[in-house]
C-alpha positions in Angstrom: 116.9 73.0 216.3 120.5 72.1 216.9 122.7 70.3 214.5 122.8 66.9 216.9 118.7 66.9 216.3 119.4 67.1 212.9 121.3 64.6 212.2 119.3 61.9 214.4 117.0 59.3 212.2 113.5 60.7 211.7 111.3 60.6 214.8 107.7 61.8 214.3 107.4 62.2 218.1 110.3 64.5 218.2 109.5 68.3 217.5 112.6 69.4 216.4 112.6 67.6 213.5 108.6 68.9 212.5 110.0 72.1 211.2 106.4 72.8 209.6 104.6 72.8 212.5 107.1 73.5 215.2 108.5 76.8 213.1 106.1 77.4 210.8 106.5 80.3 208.1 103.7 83.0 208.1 102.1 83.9 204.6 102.6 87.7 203.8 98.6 88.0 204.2 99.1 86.7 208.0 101.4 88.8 208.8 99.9 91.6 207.3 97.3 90.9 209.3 99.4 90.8 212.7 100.9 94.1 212.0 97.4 95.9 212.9 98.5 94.9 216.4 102.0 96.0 216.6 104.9 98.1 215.4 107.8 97.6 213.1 111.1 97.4 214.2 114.6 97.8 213.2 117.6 96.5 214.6 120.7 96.0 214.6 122.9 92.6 214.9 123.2 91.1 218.5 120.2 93.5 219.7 119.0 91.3 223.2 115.8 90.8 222.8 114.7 88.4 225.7 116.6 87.5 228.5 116.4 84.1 230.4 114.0 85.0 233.6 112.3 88.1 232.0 108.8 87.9 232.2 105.5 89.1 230.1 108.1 89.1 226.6 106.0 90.4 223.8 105.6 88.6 220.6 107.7 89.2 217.8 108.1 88.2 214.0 110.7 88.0 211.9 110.2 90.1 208.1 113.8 90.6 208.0 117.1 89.4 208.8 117.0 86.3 212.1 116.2 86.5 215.7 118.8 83.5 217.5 117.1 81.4 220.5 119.7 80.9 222.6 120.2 78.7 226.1 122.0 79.7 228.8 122.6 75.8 230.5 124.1 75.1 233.9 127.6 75.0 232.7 127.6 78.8 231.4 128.1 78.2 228.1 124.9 79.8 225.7 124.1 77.7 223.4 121.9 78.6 219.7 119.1 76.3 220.0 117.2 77.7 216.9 117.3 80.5 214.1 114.0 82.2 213.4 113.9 83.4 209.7 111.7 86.0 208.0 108.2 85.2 207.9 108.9 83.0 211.6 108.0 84.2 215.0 109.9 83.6 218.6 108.4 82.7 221.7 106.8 79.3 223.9 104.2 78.3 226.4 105.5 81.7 228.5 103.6 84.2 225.9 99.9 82.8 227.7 101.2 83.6 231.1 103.6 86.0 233.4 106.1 82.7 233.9 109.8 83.7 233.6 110.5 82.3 230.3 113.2 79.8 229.8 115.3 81.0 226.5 116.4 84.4 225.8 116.5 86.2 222.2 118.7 88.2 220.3 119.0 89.6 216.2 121.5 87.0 214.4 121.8 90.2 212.0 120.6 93.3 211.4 116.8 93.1 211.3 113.6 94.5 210.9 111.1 92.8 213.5 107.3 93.4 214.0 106.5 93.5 217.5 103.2 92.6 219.0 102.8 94.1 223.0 101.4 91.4 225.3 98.1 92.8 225.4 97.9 92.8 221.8 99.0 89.6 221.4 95.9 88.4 223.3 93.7 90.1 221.6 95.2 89.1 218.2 94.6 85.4 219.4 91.2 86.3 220.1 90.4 88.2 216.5 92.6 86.2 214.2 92.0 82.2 215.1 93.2 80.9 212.7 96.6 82.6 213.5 96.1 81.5 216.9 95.9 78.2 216.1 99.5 78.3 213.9 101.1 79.6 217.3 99.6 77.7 219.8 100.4 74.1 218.2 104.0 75.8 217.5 104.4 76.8 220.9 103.1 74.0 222.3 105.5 71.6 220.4 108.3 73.8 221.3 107.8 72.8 224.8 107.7 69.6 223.8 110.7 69.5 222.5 112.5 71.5 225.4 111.2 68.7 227.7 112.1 65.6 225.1 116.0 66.8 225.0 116.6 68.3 228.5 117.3 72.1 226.6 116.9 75.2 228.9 116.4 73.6 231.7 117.7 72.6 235.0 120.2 69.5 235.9 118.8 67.4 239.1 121.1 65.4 241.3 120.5 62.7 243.4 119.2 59.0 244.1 116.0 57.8 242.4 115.1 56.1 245.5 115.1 59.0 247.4 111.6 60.4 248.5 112.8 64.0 248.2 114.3 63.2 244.9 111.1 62.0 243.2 109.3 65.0 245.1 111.7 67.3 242.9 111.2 65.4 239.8 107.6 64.9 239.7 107.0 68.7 240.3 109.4 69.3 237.4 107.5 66.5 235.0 103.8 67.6 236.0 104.7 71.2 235.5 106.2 70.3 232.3 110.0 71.7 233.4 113.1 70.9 231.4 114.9 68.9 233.3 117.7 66.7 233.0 118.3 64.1 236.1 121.6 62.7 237.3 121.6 59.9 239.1 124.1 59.9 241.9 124.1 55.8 242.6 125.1 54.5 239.6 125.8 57.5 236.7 129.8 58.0 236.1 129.1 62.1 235.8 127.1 62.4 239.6 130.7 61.9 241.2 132.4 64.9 239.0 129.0 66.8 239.5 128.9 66.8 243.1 132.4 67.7 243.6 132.6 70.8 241.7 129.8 72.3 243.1 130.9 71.0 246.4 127.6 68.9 247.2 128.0 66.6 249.5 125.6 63.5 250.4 123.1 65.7 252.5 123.3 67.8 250.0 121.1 65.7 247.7 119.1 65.7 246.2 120.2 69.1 244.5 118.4 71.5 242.2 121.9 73.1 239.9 120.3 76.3 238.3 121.4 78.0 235.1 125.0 79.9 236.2 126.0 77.0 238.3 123.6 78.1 241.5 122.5 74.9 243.5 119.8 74.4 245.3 120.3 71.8 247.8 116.9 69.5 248.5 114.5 72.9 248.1 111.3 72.7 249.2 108.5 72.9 246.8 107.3 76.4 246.6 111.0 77.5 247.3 111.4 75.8 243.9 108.9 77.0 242.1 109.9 80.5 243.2 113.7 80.4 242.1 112.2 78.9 238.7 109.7 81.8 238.2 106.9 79.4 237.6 104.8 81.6 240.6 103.2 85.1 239.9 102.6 87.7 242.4 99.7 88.4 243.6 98.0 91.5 243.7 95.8 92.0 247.5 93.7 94.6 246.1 92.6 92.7 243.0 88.8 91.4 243.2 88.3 88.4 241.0 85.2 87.3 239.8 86.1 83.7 240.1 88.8 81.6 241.7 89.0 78.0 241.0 90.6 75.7 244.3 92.4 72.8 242.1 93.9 72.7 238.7 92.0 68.6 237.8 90.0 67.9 235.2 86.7 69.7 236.7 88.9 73.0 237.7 90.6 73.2 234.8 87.1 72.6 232.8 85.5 75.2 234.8 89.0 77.8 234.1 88.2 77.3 230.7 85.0 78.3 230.4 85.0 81.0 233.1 87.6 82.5 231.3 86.6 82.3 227.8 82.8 84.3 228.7 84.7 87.0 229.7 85.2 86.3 233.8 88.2 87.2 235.7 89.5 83.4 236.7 92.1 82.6 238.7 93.0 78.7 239.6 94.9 78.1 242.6 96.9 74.9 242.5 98.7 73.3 245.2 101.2 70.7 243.2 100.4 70.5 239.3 97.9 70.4 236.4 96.0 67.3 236.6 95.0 66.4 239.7 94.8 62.6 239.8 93.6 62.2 236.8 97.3 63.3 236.0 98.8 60.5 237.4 97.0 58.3 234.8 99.3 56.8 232.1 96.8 56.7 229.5 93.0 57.3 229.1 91.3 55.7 226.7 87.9 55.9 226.8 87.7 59.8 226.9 85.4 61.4 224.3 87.1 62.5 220.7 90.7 60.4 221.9 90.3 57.1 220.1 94.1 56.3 220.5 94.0 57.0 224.5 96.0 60.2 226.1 97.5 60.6 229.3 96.5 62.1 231.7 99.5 64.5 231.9 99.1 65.4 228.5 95.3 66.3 229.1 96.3 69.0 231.5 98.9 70.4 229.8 96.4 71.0 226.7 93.7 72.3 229.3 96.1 74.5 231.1 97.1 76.0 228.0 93.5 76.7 226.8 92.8 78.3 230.0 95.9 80.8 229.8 95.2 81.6 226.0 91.6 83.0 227.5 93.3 84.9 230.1 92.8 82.9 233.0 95.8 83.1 235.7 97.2 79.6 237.0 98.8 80.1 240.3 101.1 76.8 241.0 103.0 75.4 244.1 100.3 77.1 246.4 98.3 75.6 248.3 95.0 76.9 250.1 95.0 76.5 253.5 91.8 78.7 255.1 88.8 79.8 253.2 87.3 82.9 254.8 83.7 83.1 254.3 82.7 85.4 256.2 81.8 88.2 253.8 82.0 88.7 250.5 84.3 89.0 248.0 85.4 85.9 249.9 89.1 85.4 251.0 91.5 82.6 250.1 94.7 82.3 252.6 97.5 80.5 250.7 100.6 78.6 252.2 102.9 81.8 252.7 100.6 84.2 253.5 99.4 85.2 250.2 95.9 86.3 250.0 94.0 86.2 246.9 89.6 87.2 246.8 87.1 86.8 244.6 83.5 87.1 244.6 82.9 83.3 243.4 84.7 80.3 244.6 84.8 76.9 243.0 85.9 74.0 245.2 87.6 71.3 243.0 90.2 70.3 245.1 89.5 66.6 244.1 90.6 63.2 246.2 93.5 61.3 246.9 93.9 57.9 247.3 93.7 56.4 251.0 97.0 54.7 252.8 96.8 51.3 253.4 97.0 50.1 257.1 100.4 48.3 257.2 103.2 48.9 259.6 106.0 50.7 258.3 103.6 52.2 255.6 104.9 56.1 256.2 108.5 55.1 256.2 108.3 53.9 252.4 106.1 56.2 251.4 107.9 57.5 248.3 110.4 55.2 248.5 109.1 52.4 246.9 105.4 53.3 247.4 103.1 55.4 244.6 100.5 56.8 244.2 101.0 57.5 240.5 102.0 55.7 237.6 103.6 57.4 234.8 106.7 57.2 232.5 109.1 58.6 236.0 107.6 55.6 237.7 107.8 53.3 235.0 111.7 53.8 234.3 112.1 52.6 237.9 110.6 49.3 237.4 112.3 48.0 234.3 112.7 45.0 234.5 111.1 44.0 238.6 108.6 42.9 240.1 105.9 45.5 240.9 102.5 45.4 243.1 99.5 47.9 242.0 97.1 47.3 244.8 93.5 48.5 243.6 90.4 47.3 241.3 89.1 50.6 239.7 89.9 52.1 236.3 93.0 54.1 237.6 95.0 50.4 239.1 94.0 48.4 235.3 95.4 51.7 233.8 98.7 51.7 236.2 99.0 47.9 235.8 98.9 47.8 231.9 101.2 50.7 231.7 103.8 49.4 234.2 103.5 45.7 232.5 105.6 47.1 229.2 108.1 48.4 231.6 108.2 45.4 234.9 109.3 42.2 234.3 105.4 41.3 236.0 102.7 42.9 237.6 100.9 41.6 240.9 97.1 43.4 240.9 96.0 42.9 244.6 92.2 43.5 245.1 90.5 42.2 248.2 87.1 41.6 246.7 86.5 38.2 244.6 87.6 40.4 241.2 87.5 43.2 239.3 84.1 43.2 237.3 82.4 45.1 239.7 84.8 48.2 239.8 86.4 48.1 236.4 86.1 49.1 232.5 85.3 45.8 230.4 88.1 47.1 228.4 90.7 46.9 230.7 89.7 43.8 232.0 89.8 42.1 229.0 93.2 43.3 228.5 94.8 42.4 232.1 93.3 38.9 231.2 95.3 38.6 228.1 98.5 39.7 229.5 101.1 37.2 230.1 102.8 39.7 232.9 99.9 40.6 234.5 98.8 38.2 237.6 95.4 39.4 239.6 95.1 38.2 243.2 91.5 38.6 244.6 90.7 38.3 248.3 94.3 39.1 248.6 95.8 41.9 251.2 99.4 43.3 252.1 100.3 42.4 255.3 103.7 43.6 256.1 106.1 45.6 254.0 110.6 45.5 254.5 113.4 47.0 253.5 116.2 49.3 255.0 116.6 52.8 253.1 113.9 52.0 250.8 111.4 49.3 249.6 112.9 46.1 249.1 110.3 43.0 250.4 106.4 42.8 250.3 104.4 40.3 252.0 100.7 39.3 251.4 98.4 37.3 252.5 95.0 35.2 250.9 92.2 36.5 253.1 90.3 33.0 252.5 92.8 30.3 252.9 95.2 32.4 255.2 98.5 31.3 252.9 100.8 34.2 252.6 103.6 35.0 250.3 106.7 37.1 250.2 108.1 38.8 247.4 111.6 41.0 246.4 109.5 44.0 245.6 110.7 47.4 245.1 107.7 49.4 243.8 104.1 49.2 245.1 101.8 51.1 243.5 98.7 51.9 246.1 95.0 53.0 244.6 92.3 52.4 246.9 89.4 54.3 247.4 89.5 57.9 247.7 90.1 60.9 250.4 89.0 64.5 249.3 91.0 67.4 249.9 88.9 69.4 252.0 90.4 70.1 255.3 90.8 74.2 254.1 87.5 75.0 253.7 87.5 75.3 257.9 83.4 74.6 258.2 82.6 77.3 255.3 80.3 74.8 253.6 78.5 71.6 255.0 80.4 67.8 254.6 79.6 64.8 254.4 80.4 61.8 256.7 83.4 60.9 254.2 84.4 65.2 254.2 83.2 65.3 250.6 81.3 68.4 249.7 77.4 68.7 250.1 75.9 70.3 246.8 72.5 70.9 245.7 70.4 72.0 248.3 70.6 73.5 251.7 70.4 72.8 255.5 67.1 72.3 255.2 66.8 69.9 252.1 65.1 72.5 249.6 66.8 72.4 246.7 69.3 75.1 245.0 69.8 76.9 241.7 72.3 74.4 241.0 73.4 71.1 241.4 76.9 71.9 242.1 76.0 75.1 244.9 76.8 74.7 248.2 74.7 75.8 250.7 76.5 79.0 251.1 75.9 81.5 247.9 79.0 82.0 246.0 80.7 78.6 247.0 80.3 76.2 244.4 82.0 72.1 244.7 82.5 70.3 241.0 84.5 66.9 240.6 85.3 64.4 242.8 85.3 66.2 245.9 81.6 66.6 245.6 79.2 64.0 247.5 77.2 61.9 245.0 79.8 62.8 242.2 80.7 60.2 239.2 84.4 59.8 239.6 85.4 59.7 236.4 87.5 62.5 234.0 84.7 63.3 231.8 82.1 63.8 234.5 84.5 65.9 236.1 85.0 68.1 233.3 81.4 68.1 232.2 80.8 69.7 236.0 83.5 71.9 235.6 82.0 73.8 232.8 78.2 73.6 233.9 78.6 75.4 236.5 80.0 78.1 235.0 76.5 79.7 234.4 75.6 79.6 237.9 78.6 81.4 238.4 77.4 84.0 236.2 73.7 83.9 237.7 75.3 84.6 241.2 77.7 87.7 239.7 74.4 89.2 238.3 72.8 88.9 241.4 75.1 90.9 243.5 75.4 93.1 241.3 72.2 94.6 240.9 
């Protein structure tokens, strides 16, 4: 924790200042039980330990002396972010996967350290819970706090009404990135910024490394790449398992595929979450009485899925199934080729575009499809539209409403009770900046670089209505993400995934197998699915034991 956290007023949201729980002390009797999985070591003062970008660290705790966390930020100075003491341990998020980590380590003194391999580590997860549990909430938190105060991290540049801009910075957010953003139309530094590291306009937005390296408007995996947030991938490696989507029902089915034992891989093409992880907050999901969002639902799932072993490939996107034979064959964007001998499609929906004119030219300046705290800091204090009547538009419209100066929901039925939590309703219906306009439709949208002018119109009396509007939040029906599977499996009319039973009617094992053996479809981009987050992850992990009734069968 540096010295400016410490001396900010108490914040219970802010990790650095939960030192019990962010860097807890081990009792001698936990330790003494971690040391059956490692070796003691003795070093000497300023021994590097970790370097910035190294991947697969091992664990280590501290019996003697201090290992220093240290940040190496984009202005090359290195920067102590933390001292572990004895009976503390280093390490974040990175120890549960091959991800370049983000801090490096070193002795503040001569020490003695007891270092657990990464193997080990995992299997002293596994053996010692209780343990596991200390170092998962600690390591969790820790990346809290990295994210909450910008540390280790990289330093965006650019406009926030720039579609490549928002790209950069929702990858970063989602992926739960340290990131600190500069905005180059209005913040005094951008001007400084851009000039010693010679950026110019086309430049931006731009990506400025740790060292000083910038990246000028990188594409996605190109990011992801330079960040170390990809692993390799290994052609000759069979897995039992690959899940196509890291949602709710993927990372459900991760989770359990990887905790019996299966060799799981989840291919993702964005970010954790799906669509469910554009939702600001959920509130009627099972055993969270005080709602969660959507973001912070992934993040926990992803982590449970890595501390079983299961590998999350990010920024890569599938883009031909090859069914042919078995083990079957998954081509990624790039090249990369990755089999297993069980596929699980959960590639989810999206929402559909409305037909306006001019619709593609906005579309991530000034048009959404998500609502979350990034979208919400750009409508302080406007006007915003959420066009939709489901769960996922009352959630976006209550969530923006604390952040716009008012809220037009657009639906172009007679009202929302048909498509709607009670819930929700009730509270849109209290809200004094919330306004609902039923049989209501956009009709034309304006603006010059970005959105500036909406226009709708009353589908019964044919009055319509222009507005200064900036943001307009679309979430309308819903479009699965099927175009890769290239025929492998049978579709429905609306391209979701047939389940259940085959060609001929005659019904399968399972619910969630496609016609062809192997393939299995969970979550909303399954035909007749509920589209809602529990039912998604209540599929996810049932059809892990058809999974394993296929892998017996070919086996034998």
């Amino acid at each position: 924790m540096s010295d400016a956290a410490a001396d900010r007023a108490y914040d219970p949201s802010d990790p650095w200042l939960r030192q019990a729980q962010t860097f807890p002390e081990l009792t001698a009797e936990q330790i003494d039980r971690i040391a059956a999985f490692g070796t003691v070591e003795d070093l000497p003062a300023g021994t590097i330990l970790v370097r910035r970008g190294d991947r697969a660290v091992d664990f280590r705790v501290v019996l003697e002396g201090a290992i220093e966390i240290v940040d190496e930020g984009t202005d090359h100075r290195a920067e102590v972010l933390t001292v572990h003491g004895p009976g503390q341990f280093a390490g974040e998020l990175d120890l549960f996967n091959n991800r370049a980590v983000l801090v490096g380590a070193r002795t503040g003194a001569d020490s003695r350290i007891l270092r657990v391999p990464r193997r080990a580590f995992r299997r002293m997860l596994d053996s010692e819970p209780d343990i596991g549990e200390i170092i998962t909430r600690a390591f969790i938190l820790r990346r809290v706090g990295l994210m909450l105060h910008a540390q280790s991290g990289v330093l965006l540049i650019g406009s926030p009404h720039d579609a490549e801009m928002l790209r950069i910075e929702r990858f970063l957010a989602r992926n739960g990135y340290p990131h600190r953003v500069i905005d180059s139309d209005r913040d005094p530094d951008a001007e400084g910024f851009t000039q010693c590291l010679s950026l110019g306009h086309g430049d931006l937005p731009a990506v400025i490394l740790p060292g000083g390296e910038a990246l000028r408007n990188p594409a996605t995996p190109d990011l992801a790449d330079r960040l170390g947030l990809t692993e390799d991938f290994d052609p000759a490696r069979v897995h039992d398992v690959a899940v196509v989507g890291a949602g709710p029902a993927g990372l459900a089915a991760a989770v359990y595929a990887a905790s019996e034992g299966l060799d799981t891989i989840v291919i993702e093409a964005l970010a954790p979450g799906g669509q469910a992880g554009t939702s600001s907050r959920i509130e009627n999901y099972l055993g969270f009485p005080t709602g969660i969002s959507g973001q912070a639902l992934a993040g926990r799932a992803q982590v449970q899925a890595q501390k079983f072993g299961a590998r999350l490939a990010i920024s890569r996107k599938v883009v031909k199934l090859d069914c042919a034979e078995t083990p079957y064959c998954l081509e990624l964007e790039g090249g990369a080729r990755v089999a297993a001998r069980a596929v699980v499609i959960a590639t989810g929906a999206r929402y559909r575009r409305l037909d306006v004119p001019d619709y593609e030219r906005f579309e991530g300046c000034g048009i959404h499809y998500a609502a979350t705290w990034l979208e919400g800091n750009l409508c302080a204090n406007e006007e915003v539209v959420v066009v939709g009547g489901g769960n996922s538009a009352g959630q976006a419209a209550i969530f923006l409403s604390q952040h716009a100066r008012h809220v037009h929901i657009l639906v172009r039925g007679p009202g929302l009770a048909a498509t709607m939590s009670d819930y929700l309703i009730q509270r849109i219906d209290a809200s004094a900046h919330i306004s609902l306009h039923p049989h209501t439709e956009i009709v034309a949208l304006a603006g010059d670089r970005y959105l500036e002018q909406v226009t709708w119109r009353d589908r019964q009396s044919g009055a319509e209505e222009m507005r200064a509007i900036g943001n307009l939040f679309v979430m309308i029906g819903a479009s699965p993400n099927t175009e890769w599977l290239d025929g492998c499996v049978a579709l429905d009319r609306g391209g979701f995934v047939y389940t259940g039973q085959d060609g001929n009617g005659i019904a399968l094992t399972s619910p969630y197998t496609t016609e062809r053996a192997g393939i299995f479809a969970v979550g909303d981009v399954r035909a007749g699915s509920t589209k809602r987050v529990a039912s998604g992850v209540g599929e996810g992990s049932v059809v892990v034991s058809a999974i394993h009734a296929w892998l017996a069968e070919t086996h034998e």
